[in-house]
SEMARVO-448146 format. One line per field, with one value per residue: residue in three letters; x, y, z negated of N, C-alpha, C in turn. Coordinates in steps of 0.001 Angstrom, whole numbers, m for minus. Layout:
SEMARVO-448146
r	[ALA_...]
n.px	[X_...]
n.py	[Y_...]
n.pz	[Z_...]
ca.px	[X_...]
ca.py	[Y_...]
ca.pz	[Z_...]
c.px	[X_...]
c.py	[Y_...]
c.pz	[Z_...]
***
This chain:
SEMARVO-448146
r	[UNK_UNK_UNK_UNK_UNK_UNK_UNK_UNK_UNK_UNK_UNK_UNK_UNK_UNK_UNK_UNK_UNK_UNK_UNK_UNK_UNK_UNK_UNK_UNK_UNK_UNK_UNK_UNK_UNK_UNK_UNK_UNK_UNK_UNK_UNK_UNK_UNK_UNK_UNK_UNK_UNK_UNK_UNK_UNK_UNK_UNK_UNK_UNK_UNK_UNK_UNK_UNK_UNK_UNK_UNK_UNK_UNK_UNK_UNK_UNK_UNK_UNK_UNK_UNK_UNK_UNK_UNK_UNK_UNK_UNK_UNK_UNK_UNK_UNK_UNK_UNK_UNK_UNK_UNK_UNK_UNK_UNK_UNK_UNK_UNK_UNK_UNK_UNK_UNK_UNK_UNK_UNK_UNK_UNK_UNK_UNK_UNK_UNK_UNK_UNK_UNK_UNK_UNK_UNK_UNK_UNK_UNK_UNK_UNK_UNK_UNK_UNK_UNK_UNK_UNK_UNK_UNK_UNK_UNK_UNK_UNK_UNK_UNK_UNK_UNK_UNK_UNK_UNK_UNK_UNK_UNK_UNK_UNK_UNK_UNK_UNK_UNK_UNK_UNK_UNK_UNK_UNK_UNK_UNK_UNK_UNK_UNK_UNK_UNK_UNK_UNK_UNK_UNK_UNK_UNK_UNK_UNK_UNK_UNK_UNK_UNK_UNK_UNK_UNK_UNK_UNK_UNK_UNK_UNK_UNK_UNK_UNK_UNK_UNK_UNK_UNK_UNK_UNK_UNK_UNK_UNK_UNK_UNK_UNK_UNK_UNK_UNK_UNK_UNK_UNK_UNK_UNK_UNK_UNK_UNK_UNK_UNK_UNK_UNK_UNK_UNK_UNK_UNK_UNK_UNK_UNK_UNK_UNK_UNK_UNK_UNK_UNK_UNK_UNK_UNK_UNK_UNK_UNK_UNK_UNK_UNK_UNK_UNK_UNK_UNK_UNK_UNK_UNK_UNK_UNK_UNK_UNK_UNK_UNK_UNK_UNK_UNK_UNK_UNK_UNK_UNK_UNK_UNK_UNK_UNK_UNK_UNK_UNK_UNK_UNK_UNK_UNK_UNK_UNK_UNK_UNK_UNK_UNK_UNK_UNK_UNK_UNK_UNK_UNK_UNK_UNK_UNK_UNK_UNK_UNK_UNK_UNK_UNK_UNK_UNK_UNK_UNK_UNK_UNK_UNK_UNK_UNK_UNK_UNK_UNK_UNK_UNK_UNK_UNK_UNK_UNK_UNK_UNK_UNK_UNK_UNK_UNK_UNK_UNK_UNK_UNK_UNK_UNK_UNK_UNK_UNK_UNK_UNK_UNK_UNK_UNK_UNK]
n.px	[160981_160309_159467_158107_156648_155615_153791_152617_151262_149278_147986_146509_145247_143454_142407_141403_139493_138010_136947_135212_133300_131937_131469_131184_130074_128801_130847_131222_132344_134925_134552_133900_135324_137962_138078_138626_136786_136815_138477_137782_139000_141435_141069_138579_137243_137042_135626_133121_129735_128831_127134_125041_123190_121817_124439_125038_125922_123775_121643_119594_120161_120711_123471_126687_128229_130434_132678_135413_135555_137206_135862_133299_130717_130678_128791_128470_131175_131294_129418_130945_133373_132021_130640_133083_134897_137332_139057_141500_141921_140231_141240_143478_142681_141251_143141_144741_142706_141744_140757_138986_136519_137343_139932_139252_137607_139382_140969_139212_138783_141533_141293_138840_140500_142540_143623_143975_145987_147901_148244_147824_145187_144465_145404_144230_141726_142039_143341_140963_138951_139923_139871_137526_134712_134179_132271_130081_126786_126421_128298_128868_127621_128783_131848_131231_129950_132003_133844_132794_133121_135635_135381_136849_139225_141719_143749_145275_146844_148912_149380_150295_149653_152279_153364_154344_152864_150425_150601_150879_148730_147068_148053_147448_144820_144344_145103_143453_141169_137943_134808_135401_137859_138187_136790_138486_140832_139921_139239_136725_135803_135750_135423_136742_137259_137504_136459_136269_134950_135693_135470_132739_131686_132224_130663_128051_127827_128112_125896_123787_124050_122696_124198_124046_126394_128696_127576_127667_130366_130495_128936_130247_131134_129171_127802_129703_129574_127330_127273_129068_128408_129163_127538_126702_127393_128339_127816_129829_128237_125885_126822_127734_125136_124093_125622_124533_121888_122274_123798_121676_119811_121084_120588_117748_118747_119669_121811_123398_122218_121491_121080_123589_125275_128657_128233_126110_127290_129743_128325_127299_129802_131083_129190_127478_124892_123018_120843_118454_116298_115755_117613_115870_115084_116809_117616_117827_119554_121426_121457_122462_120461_119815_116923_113810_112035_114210_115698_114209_114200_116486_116494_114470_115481_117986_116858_115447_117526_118104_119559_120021_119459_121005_123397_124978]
n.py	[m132367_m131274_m131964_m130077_m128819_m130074_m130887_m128481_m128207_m130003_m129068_m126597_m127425_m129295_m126855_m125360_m127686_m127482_m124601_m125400_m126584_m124888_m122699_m123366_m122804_m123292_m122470_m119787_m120651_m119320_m117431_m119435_m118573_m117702_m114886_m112651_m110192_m107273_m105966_m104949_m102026_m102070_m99383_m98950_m99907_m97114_m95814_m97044_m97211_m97912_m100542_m101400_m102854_m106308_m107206_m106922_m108665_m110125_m111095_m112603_m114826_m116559_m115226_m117117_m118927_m117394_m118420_m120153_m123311_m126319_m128227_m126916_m127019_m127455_m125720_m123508_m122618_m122124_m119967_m118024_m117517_m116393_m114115_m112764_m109668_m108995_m111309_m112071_m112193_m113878_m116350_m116669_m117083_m119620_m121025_m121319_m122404_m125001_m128071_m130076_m128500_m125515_m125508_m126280_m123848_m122212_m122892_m122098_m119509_m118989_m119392_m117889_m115247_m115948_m114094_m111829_m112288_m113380_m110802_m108249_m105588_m103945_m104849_m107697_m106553_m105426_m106952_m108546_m106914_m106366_m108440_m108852_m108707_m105648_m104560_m105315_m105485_m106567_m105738_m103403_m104538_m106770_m106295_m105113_m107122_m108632_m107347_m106881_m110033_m109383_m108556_m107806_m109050_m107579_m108266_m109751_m109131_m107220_m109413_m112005_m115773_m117624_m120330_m122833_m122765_m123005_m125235_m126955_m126288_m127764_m130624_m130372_m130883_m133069_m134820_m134493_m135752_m135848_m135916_m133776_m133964_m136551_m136661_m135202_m136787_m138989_m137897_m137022_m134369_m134546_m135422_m138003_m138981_m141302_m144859_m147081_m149064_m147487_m144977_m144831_m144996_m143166_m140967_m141673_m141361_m138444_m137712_m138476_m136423_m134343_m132139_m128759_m127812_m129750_m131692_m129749_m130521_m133175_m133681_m134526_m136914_m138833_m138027_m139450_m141990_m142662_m142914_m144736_m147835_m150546_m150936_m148691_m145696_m143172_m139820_m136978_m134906_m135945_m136292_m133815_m132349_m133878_m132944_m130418_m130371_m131728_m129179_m127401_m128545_m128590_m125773_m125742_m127453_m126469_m124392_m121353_m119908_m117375_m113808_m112609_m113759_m116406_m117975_m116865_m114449_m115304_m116408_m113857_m112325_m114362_m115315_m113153_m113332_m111851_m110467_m110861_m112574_m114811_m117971_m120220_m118609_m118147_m120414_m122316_m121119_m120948_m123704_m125554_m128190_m129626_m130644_m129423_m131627_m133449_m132673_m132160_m134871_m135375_m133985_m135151_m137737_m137400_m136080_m138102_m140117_m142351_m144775_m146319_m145347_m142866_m144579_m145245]
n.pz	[m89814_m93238_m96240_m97603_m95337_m94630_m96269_m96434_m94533_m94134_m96068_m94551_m92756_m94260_m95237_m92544_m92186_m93974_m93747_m91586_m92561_m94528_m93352_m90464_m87156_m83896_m81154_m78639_m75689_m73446_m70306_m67461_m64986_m65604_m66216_m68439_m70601_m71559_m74380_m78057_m78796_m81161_m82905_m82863_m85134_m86740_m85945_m86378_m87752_m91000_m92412_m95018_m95229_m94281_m95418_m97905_m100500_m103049_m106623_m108117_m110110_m113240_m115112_m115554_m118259_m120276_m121087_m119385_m117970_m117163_m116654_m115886_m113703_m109708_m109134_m110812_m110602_m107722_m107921_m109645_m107710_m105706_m106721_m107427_m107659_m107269_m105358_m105330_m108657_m109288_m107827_m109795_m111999_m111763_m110979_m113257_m115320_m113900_m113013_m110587_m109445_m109867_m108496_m106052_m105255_m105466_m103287_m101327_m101462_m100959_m98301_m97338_m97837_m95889_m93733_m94337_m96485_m94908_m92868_m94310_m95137_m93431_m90961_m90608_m89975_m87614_m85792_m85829_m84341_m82203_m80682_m79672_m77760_m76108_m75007_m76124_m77261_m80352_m81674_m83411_m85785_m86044_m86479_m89420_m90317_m90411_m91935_m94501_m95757_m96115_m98784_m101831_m101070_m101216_m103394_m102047_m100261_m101700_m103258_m101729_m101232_m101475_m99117_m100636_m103050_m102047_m101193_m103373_m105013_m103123_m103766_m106614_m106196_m104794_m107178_m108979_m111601_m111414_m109715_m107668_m107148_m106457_m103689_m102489_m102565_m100759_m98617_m97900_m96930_m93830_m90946_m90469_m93010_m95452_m94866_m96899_m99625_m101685_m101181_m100289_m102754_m103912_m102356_m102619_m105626_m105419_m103685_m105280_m107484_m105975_m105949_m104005_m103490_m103899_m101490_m99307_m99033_m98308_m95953_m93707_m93622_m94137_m92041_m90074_m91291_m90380_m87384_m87174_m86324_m84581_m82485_m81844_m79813_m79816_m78194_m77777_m78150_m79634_m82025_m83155_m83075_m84826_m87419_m86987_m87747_m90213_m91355_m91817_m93111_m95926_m95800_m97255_m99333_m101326_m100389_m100506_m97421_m96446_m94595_m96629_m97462_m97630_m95347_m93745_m93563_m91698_m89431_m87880_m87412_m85866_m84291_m83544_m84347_m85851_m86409_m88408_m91267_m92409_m92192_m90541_m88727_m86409_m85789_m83701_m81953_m83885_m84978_m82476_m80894_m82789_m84869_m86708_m88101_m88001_m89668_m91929_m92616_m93416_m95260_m96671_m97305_m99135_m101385_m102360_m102536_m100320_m100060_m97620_m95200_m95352_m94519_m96517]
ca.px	[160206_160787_158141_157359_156884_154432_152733_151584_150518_148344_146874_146143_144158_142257_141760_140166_138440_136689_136454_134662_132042_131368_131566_130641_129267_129501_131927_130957_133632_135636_134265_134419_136300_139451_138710_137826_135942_137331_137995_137570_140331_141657_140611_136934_137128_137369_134491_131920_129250_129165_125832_124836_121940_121975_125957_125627_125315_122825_121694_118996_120426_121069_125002_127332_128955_131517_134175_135612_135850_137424_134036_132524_129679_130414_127569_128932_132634_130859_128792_131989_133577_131275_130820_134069_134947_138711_139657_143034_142049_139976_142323_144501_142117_140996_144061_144432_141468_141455_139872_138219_135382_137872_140872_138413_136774_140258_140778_138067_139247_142435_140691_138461_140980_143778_143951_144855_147296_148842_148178_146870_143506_144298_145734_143264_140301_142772_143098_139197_138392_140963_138926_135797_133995_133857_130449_129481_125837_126202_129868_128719_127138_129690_132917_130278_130089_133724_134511_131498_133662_137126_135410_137376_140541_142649_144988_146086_147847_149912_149912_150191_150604_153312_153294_155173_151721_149600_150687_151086_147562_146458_148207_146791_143208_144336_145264_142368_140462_136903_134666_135348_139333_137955_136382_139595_141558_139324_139249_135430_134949_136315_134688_137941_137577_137818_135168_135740_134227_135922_135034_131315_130881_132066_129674_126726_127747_128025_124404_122958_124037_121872_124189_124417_127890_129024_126511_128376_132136_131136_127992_130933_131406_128092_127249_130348_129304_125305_127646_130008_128009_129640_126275_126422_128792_127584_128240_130297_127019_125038_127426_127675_123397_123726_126196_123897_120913_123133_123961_120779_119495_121983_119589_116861_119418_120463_123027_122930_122195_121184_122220_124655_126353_129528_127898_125802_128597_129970_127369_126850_130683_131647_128638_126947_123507_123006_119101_117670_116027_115793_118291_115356_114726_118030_117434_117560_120796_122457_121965_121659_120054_119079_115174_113289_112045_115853_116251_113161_114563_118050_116485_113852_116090_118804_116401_114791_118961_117764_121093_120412_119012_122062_124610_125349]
ca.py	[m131424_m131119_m132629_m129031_m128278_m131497_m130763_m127253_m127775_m130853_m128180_m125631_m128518_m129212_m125241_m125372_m128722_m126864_m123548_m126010_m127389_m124156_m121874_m123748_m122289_m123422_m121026_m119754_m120800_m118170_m117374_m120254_m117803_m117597_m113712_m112237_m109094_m105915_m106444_m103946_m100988_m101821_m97993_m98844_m99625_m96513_m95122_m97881_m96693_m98948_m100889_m101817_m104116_m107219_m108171_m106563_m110095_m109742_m112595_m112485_m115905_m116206_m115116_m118339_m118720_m116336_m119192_m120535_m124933_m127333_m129364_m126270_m127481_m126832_m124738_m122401_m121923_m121575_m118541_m117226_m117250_m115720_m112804_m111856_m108476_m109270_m112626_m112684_m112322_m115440_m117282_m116883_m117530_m120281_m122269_m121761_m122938_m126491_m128932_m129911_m127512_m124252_m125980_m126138_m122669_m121436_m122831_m121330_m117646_m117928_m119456_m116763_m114148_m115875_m113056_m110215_m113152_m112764_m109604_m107411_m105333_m103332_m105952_m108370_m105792_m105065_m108338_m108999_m105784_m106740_m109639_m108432_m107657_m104049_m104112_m106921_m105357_m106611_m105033_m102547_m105436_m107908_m105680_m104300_m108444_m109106_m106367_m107891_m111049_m109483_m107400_m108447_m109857_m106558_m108480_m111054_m107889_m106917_m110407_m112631_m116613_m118234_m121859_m124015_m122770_m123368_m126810_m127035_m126508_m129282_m131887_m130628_m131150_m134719_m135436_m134280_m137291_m135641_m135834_m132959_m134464_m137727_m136379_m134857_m137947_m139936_m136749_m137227_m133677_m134727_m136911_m139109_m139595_m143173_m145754_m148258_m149278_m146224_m143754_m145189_m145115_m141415_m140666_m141981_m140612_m137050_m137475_m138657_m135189_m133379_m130706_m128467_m127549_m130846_m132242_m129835_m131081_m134263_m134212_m134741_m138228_m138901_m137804_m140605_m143249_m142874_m143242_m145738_m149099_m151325_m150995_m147418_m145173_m141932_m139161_m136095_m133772_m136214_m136000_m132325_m132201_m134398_m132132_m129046_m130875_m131542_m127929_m126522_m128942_m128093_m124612_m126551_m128428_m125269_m123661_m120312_m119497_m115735_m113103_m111761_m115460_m116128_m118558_m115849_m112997_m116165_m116354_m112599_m112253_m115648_m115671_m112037_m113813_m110830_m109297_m112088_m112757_m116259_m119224_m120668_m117482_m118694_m121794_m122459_m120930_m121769_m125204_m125800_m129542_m130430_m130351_m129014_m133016_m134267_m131289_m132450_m136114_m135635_m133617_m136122_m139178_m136951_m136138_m139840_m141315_m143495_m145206_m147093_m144629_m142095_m144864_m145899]
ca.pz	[m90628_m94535_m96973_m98034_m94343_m93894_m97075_m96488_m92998_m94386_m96013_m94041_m91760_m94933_m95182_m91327_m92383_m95064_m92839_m90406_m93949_m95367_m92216_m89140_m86133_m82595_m80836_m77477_m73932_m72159_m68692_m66707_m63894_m66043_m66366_m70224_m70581_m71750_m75965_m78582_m79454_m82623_m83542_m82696_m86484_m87236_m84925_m86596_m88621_m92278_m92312_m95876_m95478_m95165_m95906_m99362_m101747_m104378_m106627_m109597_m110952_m114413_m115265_m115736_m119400_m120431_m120948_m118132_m118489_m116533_m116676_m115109_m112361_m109018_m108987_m111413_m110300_m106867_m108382_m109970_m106459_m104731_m107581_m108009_m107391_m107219_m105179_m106125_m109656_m109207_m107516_m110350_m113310_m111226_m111105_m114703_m115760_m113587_m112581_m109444_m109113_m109740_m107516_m104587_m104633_m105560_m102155_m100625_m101940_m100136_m97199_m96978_m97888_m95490_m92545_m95460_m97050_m93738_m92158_m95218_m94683_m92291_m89795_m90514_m89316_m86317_m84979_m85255_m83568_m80634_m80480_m79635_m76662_m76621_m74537_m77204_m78669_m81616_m82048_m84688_m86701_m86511_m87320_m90850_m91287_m91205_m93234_m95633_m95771_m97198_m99933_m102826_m100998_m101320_m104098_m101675_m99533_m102729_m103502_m100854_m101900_m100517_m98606_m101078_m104000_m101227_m100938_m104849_m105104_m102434_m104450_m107326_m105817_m104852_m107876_m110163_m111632_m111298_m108707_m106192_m106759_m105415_m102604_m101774_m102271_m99997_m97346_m97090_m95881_m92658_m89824_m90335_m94210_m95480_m95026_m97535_m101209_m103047_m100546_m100383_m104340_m104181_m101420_m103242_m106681_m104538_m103364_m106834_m108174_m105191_m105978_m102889_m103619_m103008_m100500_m98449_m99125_m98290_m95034_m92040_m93736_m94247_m90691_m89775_m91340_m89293_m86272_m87894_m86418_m83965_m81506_m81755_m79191_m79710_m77418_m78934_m78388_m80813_m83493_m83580_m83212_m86239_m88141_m87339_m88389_m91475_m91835_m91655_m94362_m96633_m96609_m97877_m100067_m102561_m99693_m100088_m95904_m96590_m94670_m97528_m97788_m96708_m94019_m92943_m92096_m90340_m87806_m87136_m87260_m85178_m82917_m82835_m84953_m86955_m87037_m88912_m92533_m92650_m90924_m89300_m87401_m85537_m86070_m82135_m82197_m84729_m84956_m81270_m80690_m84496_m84784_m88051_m88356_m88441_m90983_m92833_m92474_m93731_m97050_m98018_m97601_m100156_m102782_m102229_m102451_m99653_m99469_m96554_m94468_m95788_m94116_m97475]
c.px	[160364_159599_157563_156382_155228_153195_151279_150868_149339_147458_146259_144963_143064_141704_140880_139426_137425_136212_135312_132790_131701_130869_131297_129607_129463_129954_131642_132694_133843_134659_134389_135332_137627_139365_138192_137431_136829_137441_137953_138790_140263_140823_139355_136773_136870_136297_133079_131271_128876_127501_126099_124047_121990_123012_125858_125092_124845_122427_121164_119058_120803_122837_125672_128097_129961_132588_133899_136084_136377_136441_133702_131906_130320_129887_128075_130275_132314_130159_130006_132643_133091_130672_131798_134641_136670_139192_140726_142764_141209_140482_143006_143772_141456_141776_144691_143748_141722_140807_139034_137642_136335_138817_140195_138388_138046_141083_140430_138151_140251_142275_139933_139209_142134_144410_144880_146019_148087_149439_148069_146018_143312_144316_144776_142077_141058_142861_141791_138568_138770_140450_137917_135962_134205_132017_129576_128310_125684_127265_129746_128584_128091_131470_132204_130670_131223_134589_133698_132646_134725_136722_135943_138506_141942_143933_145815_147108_148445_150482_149698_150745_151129_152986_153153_153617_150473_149372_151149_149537_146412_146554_147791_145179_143408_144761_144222_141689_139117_136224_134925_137084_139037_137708_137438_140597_141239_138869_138004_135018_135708_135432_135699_137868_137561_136748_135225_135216_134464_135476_133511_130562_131007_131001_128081_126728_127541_126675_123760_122967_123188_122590_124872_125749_128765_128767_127634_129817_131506_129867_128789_131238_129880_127498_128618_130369_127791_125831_128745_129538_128450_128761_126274_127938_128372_128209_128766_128984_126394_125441_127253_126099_123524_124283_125956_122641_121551_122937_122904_119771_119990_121122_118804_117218_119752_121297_122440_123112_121743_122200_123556_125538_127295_129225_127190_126346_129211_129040_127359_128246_131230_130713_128031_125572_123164_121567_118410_117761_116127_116438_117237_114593_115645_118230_118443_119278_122111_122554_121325_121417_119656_117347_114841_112682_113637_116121_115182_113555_115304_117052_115450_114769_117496_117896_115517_116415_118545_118580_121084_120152_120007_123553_125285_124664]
c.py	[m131780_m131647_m131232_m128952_m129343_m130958_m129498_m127363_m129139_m130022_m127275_m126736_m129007_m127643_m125179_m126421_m127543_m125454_m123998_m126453_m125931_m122911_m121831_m123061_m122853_m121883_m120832_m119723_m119602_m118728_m118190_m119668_m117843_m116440_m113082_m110657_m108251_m106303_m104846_m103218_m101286_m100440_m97970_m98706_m98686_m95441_m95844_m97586_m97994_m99134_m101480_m103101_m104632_m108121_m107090_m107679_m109170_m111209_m112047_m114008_m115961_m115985_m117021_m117711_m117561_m117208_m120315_m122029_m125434_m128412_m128644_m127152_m126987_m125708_m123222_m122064_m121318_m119556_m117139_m116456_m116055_m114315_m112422_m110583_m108362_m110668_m113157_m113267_m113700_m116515_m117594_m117610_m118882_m121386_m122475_m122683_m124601_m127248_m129049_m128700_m125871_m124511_m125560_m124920_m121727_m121325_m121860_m119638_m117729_m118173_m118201_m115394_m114043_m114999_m112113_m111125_m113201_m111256_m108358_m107034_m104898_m104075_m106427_m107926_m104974_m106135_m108961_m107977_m106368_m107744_m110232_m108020_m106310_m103531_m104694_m105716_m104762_m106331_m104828_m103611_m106351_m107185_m105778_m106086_m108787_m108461_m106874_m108852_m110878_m108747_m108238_m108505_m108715_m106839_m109470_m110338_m107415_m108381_m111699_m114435_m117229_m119842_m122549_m123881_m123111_m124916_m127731_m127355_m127660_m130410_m132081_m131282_m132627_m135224_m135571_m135303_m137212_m135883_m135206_m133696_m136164_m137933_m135796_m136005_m138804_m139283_m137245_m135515_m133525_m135888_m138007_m139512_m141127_m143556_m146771_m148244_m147825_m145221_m143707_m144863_m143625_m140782_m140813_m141385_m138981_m137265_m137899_m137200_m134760_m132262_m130136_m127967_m128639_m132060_m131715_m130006_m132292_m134794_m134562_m136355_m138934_m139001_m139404_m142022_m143720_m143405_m144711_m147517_m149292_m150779_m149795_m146575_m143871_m141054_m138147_m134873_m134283_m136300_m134632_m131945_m132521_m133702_m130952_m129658_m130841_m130711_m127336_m127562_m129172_m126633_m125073_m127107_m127408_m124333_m122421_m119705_m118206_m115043_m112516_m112962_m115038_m116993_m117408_m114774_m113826_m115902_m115262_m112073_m113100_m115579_m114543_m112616_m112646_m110162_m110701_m111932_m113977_m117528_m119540_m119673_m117466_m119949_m121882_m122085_m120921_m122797_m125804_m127386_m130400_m129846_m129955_m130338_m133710_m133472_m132004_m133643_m136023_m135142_m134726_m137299_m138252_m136821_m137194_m140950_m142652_m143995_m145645_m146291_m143191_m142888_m145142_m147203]
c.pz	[m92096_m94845_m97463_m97256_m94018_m95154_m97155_m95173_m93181_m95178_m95724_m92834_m92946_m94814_m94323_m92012_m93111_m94726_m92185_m91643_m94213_m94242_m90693_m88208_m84420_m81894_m79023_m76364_m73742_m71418_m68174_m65242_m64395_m66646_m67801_m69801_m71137_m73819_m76439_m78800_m80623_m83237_m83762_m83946_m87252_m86961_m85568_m87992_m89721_m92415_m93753_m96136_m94126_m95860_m97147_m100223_m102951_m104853_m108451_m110070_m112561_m114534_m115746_m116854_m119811_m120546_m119962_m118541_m117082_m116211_m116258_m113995_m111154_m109004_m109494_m110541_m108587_m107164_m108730_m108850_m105582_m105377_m107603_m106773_m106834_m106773_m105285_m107198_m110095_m109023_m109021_m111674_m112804_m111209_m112502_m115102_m115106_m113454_m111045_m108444_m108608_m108618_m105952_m104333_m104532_m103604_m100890_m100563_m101103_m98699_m96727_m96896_m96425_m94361_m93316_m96142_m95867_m93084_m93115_m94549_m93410_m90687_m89803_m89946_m87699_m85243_m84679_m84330_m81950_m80018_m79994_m78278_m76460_m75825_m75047_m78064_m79959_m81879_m83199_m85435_m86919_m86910_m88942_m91303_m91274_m92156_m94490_m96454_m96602_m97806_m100914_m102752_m100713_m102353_m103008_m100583_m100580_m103030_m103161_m101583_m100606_m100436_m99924_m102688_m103230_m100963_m102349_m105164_m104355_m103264_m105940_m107733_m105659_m106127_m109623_m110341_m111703_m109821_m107122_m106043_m105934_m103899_m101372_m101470_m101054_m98858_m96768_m96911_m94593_m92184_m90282_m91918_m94132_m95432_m95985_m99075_m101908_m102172_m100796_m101929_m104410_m103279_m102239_m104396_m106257_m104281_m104387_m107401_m107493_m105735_m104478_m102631_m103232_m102078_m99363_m97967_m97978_m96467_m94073_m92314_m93806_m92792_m89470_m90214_m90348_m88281_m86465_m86856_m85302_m82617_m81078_m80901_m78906_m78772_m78675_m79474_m79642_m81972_m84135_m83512_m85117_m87243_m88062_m87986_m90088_m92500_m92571_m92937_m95166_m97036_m97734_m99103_m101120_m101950_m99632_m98225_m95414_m95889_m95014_m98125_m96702_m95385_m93201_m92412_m91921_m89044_m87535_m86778_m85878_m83926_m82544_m83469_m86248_m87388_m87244_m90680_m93123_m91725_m90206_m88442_m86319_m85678_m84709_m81676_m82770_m85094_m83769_m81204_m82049_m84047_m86436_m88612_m88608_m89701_m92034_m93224_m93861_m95362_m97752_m98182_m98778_m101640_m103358_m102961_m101495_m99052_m98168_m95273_m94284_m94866_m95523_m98532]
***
């Protein structure tokens, strides 16, 4: 395999990684019979009436600067992200601009866009249809939220990026000397990131900020070091408890978990969780085996920095 060949497919496994951080849902089994249900006609699309409320994002925050920095916050280039009307055109002013914060979300744009960077629009809402149940309920609702999902990403079907910028942009993220480039260097949003001194100091500097932008880069390391101890042989269930517990205080934490987030047309998309106002009205379901005490836990020991109790 070529070093291009290695490079882009190291990032497309960060891409899922960070699909898995920003987007996580448990995913329901096939049939245990072998036999699948009937899926949707591509065309259904075409038959499905356009639900407005609650996948239309709204957001009385104050506007973020008019010039775009390389020092930008998380917080902000997140906001930018998740406003823009055009995700290409983000992408692009995005990798201009530089630094960490934009690198990431620039990420995150063609992550979210990458079906139409493959397929364009049409495909992309063809292959999710095909996908579907067709006696699935919540059908209507979860086509409306995947269509939710690619509003914006109509440049990346004119202008699709290719591998070799795809894997241009990874090594730019590893090589940024700010925090979110550290976090990438030291692949703490992965269960497998590093455990030693430099990983640990970025971990702790990441939870000193309390910003929820990169709380959630970095909770799958966080949640691997709790299990980390010699004594300890956790089962795989109690990891993934602990990484919905996690999740779900990450709400609590600044995450936007609103219907009209892109986590939320995840779940009504991914699992069919769609007539709800508030995450912990699905709590139960969406973070099956976390408790609202582990949730309560995890956020006071973050805005406490109770290193030791953090696994750091």
């Amino acid at each position: 395999m070529s070093l291009r060949a290695i490079v882009a497919a190291a990032f497309w496994l960060c891409l899922a990684a960070l699909a898995y951080i920003f987007f996580s849902a448990r995913v329901g089994t096939p049939p245990a019979s072998g036999s699948f249900p009937a899926r949707a006609p591509a065309d259904a699309l075409n038959t499905m009436p356009r639900v407005e409320v609650p996948f239309a994002a709204s957001s009385a925050a104050p506007s973020p600067p008019a010039q775009w920095s390389p020092q930008d916050s998380p917080a902000i280039a997140a906001r930018r992200w998740r406003e823009a009307a055009d995700k290409r055109a983000f992408y692009d002013r995005a990798l201009e601009t530089g630094g960490g914060a934009y690198l990431h979300y620039a990420g995150k744009a063609l992550a979210a866009c990458s079906a139409v960077n493959r397929s364009g629009m049409i495909g992309a809402e063809q292959r999710f249809a095909s996908s579907q149940r067709a006696d699935d309920p919540a059908l209507t609702r979860r086509i409306e939220a995947f269509r939710a999902s690619l509003a914006g990403c109509e440049g990346f079907e004119a202008r699709a990026v290719p591998a070799e910028d795809e894997a241009a942009l990874f090594q730019r993220l590893l090589a940024s000397p700010d925090l979110v480039g550290r976090i990438y260097a030291t692949k703490l949003w992965a269960l497998t990131g590093s455990r030693g001194e430099e990983a640990r100091a970025v971990l702790r500097q990441t939870v000193e900020t309390r910003d929820a932008e990169l709380l959630a880069l970095v909770y799958p390391a966080l949640v691997a070091r709790e299990f980390a101890s010699p004594e300890t042989a956790p089962k795989t269930e109690d990891i993934q408890n602990e990484l919905d517990a996690w999740r779900w205080a990450l709400c609590e934490l600044g995450t936007d978990c609103s219907p009209a987030s892109a986590y939320g047309r995840a779940l009504c998309s991914g699992r069919g969780l769609c007539e709800w106002r508030r995450v912990d009205d699905i709590a139960a379901a969406a973070f099956p085996g976390a408790t609202a005490e582990r949730r309560d836990e995890i956020v006071a020991r973050v805005r406490a920095g109770d290193w030791t109790k953090l696994g750091l």
